[in-house]
PASEBA-1860 file (N, C-alpha, C; in nm, 3 decimals):
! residues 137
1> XXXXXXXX> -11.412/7.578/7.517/-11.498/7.667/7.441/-11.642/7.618/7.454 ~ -11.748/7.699/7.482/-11.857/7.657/7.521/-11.977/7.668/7.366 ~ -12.021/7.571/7.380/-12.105/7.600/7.235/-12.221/7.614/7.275 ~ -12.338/7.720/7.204/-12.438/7.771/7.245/-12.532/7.680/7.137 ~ -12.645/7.688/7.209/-12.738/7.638/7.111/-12.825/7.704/7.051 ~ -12.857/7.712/6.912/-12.933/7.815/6.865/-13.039/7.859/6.918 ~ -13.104/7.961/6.878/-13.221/8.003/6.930/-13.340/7.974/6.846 ~ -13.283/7.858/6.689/-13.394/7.816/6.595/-13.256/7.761/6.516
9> XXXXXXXX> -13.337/7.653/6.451/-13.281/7.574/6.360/-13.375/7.524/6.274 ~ -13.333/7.487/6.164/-13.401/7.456/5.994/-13.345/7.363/5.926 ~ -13.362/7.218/5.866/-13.315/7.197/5.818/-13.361/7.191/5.675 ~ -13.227/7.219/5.532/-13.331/7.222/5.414/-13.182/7.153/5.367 ~ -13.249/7.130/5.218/-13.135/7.083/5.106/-13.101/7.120/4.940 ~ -12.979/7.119/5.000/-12.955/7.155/4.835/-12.996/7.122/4.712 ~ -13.085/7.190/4.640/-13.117/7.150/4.502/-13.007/7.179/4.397 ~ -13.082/7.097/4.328/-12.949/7.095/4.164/-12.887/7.235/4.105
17> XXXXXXXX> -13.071/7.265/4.115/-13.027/7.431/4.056/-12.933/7.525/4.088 ~ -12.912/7.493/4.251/-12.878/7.574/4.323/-12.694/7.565/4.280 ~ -12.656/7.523/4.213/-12.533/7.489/4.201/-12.482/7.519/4.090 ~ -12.340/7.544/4.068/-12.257/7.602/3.915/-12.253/7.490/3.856 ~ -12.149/7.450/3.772/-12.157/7.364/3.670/-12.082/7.250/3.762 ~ -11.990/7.304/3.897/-11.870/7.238/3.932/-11.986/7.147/3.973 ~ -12.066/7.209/4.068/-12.191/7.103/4.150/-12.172/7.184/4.292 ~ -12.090/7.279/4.330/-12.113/7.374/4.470/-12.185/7.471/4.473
25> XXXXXXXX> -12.261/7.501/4.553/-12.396/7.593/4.547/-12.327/7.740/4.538 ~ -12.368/7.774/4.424/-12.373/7.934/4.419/-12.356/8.005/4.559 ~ -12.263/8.116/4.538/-12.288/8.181/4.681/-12.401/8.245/4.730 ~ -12.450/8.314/4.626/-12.575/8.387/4.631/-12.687/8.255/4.721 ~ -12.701/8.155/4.652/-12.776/8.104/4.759/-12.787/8.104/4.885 ~ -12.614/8.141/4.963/-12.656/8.128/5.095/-12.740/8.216/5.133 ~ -12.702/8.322/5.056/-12.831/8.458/5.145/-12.988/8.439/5.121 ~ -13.004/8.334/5.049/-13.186/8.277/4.999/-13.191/8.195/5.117
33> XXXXXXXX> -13.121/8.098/5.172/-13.110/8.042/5.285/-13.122/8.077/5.420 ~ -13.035/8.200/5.419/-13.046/8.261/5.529/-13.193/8.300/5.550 ~ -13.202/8.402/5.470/-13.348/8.453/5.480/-13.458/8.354/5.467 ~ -13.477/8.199/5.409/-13.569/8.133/5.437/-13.563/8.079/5.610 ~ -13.490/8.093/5.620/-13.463/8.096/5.796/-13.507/8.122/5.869 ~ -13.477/8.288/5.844/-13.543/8.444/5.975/-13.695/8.423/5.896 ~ -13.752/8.423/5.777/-13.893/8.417/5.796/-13.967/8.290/5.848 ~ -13.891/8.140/5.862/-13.950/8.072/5.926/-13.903/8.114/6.096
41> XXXXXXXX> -13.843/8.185/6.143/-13.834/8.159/6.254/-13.917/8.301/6.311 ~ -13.942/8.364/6.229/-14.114/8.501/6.220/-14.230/8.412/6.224 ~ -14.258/8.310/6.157/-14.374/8.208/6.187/-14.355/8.147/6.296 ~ -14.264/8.125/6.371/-14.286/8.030/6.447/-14.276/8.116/6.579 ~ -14.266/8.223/6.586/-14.376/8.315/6.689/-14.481/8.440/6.627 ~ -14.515/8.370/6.502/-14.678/8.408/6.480/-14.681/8.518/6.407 ~ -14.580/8.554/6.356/-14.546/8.694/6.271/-14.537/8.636/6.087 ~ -14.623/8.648/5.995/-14.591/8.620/5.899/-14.529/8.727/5.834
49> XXXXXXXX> -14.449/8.707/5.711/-14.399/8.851/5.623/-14.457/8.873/5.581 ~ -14.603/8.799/5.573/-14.676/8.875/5.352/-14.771/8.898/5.524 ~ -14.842/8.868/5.591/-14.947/8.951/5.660/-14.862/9.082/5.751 ~ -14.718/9.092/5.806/-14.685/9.153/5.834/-14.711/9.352/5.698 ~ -14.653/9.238/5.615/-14.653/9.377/5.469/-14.813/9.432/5.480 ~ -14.901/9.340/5.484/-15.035/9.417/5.500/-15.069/9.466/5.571 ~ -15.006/9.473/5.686/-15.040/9.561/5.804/-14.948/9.718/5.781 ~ -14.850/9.698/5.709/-14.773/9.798/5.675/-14.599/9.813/5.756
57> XXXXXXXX> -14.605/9.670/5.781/-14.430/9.719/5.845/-14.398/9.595/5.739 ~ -14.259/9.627/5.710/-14.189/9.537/5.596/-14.041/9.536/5.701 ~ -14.005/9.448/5.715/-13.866/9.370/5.771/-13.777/9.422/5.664 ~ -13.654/9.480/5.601/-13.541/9.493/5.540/-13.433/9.523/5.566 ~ -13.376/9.420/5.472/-13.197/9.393/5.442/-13.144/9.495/5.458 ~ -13.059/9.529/5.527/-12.976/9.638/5.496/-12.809/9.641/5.478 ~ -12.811/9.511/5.543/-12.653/9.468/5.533/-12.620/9.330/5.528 ~ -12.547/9.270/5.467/-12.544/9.130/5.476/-12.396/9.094/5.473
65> XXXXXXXX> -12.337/9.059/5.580/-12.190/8.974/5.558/-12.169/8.823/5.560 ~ -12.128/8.766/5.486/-12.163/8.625/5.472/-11.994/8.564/5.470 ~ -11.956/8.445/5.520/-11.863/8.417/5.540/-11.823/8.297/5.483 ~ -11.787/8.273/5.367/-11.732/8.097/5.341/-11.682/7.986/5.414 ~ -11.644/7.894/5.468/-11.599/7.846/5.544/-11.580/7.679/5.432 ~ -11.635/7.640/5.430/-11.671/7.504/5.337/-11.784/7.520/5.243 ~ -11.773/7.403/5.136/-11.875/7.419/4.981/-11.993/7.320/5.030 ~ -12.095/7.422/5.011/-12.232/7.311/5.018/-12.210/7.218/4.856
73> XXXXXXXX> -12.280/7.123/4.850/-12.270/7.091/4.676/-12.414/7.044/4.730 ~ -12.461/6.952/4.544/-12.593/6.940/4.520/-12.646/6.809/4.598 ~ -12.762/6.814/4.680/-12.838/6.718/4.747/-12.765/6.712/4.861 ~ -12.702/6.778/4.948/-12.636/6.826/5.092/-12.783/6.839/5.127 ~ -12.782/6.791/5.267/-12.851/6.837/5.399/-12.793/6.930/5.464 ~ -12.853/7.038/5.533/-12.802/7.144/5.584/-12.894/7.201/5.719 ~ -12.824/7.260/5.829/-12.913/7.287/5.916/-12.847/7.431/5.912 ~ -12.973/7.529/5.889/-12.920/7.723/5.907/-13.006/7.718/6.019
81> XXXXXXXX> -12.916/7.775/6.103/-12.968/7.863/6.246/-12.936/8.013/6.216 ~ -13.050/8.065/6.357/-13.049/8.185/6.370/-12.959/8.163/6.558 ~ -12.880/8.221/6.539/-12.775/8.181/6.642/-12.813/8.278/6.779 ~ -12.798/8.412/6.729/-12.845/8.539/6.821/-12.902/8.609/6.755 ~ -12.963/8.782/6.834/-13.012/8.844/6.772/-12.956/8.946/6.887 ~ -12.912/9.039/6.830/-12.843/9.190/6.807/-12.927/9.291/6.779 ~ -12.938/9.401/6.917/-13.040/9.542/6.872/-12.935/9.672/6.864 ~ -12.916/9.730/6.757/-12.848/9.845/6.750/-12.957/9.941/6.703
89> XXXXXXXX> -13.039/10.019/6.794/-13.059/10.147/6.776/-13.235/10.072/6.676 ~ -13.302/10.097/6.604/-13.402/10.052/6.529/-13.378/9.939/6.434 ~ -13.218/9.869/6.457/-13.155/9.787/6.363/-13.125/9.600/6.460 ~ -13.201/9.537/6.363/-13.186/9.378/6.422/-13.086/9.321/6.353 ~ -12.993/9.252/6.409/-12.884/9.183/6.358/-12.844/9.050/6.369 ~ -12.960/8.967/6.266/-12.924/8.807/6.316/-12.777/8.769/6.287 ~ -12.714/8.701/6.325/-12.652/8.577/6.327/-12.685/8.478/6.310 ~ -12.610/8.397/6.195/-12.646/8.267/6.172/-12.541/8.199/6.110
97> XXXXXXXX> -12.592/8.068/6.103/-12.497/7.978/6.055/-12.516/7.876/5.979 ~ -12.479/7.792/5.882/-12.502/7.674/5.775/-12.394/7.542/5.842 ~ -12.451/7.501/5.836/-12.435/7.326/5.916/-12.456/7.204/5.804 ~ -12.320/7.176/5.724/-12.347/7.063/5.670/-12.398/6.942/5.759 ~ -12.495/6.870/5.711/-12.553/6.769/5.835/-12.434/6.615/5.777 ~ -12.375/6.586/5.697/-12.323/6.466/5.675/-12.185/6.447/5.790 ~ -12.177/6.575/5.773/-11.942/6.578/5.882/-11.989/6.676/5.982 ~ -12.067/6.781/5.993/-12.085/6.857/6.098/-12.017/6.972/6.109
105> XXXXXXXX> -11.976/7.000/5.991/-11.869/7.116/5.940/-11.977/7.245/5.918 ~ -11.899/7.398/5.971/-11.944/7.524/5.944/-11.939/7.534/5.822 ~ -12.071/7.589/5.732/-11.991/7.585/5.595/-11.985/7.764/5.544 ~ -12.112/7.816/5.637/-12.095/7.951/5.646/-12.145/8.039/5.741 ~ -12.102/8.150/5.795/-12.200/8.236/5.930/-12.209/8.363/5.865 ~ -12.283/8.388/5.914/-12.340/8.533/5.847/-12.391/8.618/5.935 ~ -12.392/8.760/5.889/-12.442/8.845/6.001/-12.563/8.946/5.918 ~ -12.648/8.929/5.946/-12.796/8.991/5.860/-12.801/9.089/5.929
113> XXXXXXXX> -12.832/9.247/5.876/-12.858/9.364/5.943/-13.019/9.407/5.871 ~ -13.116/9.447/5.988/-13.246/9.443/5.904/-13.278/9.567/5.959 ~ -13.364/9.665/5.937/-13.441/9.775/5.975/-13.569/9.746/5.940 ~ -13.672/9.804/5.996/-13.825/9.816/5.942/-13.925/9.912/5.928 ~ -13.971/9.903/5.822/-14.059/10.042/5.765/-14.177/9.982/5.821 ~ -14.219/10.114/5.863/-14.368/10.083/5.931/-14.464/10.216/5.848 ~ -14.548/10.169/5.755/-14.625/10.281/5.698/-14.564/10.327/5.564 ~ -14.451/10.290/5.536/-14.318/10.335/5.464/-14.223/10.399/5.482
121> XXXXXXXX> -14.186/10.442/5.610/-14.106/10.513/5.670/-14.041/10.440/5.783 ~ -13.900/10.467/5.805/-13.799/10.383/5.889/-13.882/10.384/6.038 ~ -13.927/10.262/6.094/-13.954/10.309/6.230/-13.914/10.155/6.316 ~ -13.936/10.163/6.430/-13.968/10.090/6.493/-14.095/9.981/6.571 ~ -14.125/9.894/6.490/-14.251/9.773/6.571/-14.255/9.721/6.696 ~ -14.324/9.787/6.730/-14.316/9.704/6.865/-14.354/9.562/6.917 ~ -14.407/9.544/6.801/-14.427/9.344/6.796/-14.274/9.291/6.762 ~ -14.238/9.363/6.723/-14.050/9.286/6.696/-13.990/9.328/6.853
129> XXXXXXXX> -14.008/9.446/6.888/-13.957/9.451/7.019/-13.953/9.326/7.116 ~ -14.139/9.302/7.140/-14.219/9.194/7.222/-14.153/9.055/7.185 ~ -14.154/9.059/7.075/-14.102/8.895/7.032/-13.966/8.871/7.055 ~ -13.862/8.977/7.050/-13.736/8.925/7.048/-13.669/8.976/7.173 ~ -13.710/9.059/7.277/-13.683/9.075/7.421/-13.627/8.985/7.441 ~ -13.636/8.832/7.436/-13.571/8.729/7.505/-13.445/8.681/7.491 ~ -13.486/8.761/7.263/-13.335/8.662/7.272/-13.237/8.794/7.245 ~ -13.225/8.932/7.236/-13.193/9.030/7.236/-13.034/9.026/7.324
137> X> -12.938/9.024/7.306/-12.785/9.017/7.385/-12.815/9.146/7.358
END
């Protein structure tokens, strides 16, 4: 089985908050995770979200499947990648994944479905086009 290497990686860590009483991170967090992800990996080819919004295209959620696999708990190191990126029609579809850093265990993958309003209306950017040509399967 051949393992690919992401096309961006992050590493962050679990805060206290982020966790139930047991000490395993809320699920809801993974999707705050995820998405601190795809907007660092929008900076790091020059696209911010809050200057993107002022120009008038907004990046949005439209679908989110998220997958359990293993429990982050509190003060875990973690590496979320953006694995691929998927074009269906005006619709981007990251892939990603959560990487406990202590054992090297999946702890979750997810599949983000985004569309973007340009002006306020569903359209297509062509700076998202330009930027993600490369990594586009």
């Amino acid at each position: 089985m051949e393992t690919k290497i992401p096309l961006f990686e992050h590493i962050l860590k679990v805060r206290d908050y982020e966790c139930d009483a047991q000490g395993i991170v809320n699920n809801a967090n993974y999707q705050h995770y995820y998405e601190v992800v795809r907007h660092e990996f929008l900076e790091q080819h020059g696209l911010n979200f809050y200057e993107l919004h002022e120009q008038g295209i907004d990046a949005v959620v439209v679908s989110v499947y998220i997958r359990y696999k293993h429990s982050l708990r509190g003060g875990n190191d973690f590496i979320c990648t953006v694995d691929s990126i998927e074009k269906e029609g005006i619709r981007y579809i990251f892939n990603q994944k959560i990487i406990r850093l202590k054992d090297n265990k999946v702890c979750s993958t997810a599949k983000i479905e985004v569309a973007c309003m340009v002006n306020g209306k569903v359209g297509k950017p062509d700076l998202f086009d330009k930027i993600f040509i490369k990594y586009i399967n």
